[in-house]
N, C-alpha and C positions, 0 to 999 in steps of 0.2 A: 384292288391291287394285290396280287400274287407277290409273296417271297418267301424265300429257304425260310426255315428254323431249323438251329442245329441245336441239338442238345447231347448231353454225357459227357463234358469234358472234367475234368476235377483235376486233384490232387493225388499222384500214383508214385511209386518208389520205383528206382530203374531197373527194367529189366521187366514191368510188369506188364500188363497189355491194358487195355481199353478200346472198346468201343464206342461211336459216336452216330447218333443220326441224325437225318437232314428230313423233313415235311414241308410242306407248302401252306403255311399262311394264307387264310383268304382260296384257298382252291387244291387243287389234286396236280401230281404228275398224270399227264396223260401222253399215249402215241408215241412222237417223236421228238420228246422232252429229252436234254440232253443233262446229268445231272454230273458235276464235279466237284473234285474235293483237292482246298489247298491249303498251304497255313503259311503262317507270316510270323517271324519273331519279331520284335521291337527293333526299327532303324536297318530290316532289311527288304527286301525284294520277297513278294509274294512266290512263293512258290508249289509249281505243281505237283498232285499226288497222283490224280489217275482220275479215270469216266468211266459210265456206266450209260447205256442208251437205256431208257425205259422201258421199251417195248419189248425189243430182244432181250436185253440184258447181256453186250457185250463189252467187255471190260477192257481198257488200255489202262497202262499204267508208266511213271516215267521210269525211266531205265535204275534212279537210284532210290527208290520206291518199291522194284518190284520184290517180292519175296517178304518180308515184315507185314506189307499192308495188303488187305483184302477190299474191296468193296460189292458190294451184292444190295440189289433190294428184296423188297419185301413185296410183290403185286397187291397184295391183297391189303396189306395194312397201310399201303400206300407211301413206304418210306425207303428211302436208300439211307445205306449204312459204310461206316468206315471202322474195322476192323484192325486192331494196331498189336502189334507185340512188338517184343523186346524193347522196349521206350528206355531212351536213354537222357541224359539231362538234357544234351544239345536240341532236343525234340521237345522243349516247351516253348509252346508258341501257342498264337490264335487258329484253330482251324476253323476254316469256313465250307459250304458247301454253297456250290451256284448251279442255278439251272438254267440252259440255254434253249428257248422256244421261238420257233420261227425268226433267228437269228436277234436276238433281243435276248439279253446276259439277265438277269436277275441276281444280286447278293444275297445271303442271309447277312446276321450282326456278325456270328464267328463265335465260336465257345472255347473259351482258355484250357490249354492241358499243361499242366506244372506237373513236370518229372523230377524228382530230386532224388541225390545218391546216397 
């Protein structure tokens, strides 16, 4: 059984940046693996950051998203990454990354990032 692991979330001061990546558990990104990235605070609604196709590598992002966050992968080392600056308190949440394979969602667990000012 395939799933994300995200790793790199921590403890950052606001304003600072972090990086995060996402690997496959049990297997690899391959093809027409779609990989995305969301986060969730406590007691709200999961929300979205933006996607990456594997193969191309072509990026969407959500409109209040775009500019701060980057995401890119890596082909060879076989990871997608989420790239963050300016992290502000409001920006501590779970992020997760998921990968969508011939229309079948797969979750990672989600790695905690604590912003404080």
């Amino acid at each position: 059984q395939v799933q994300p692991a995200e790793s790199g979330g921590g403890v950052v001061q606001a304003g600072d940046s972090l990086t995060l990546s996402c690997s496959v558990s049990g297997g690899t990104f391959v093809g027409d693996d779609m990989v995305a990235w969301y986060r969730q605070a406590s007691g709200k609604e999961r929300e979205g950051i933006g996607t990456i196709s594997w193969d191309a590598g072509s990026r969407h992002y959500a409109d209040s998203m775009r500019g701060r966050f980057t995401i890119y992968r890596n082909y060879h080392e076989n990871r997608a990454w989420l790239h963050m600056n300016g992290l502000n308190p409001g920006e501590t949440d779970i992020y997760y990354c998921n990968m969508q394979r011939s229309s079948v969602v797969y979750w990672g667990q989600g790695t905690q990032v604590t912003v404080y000012s």
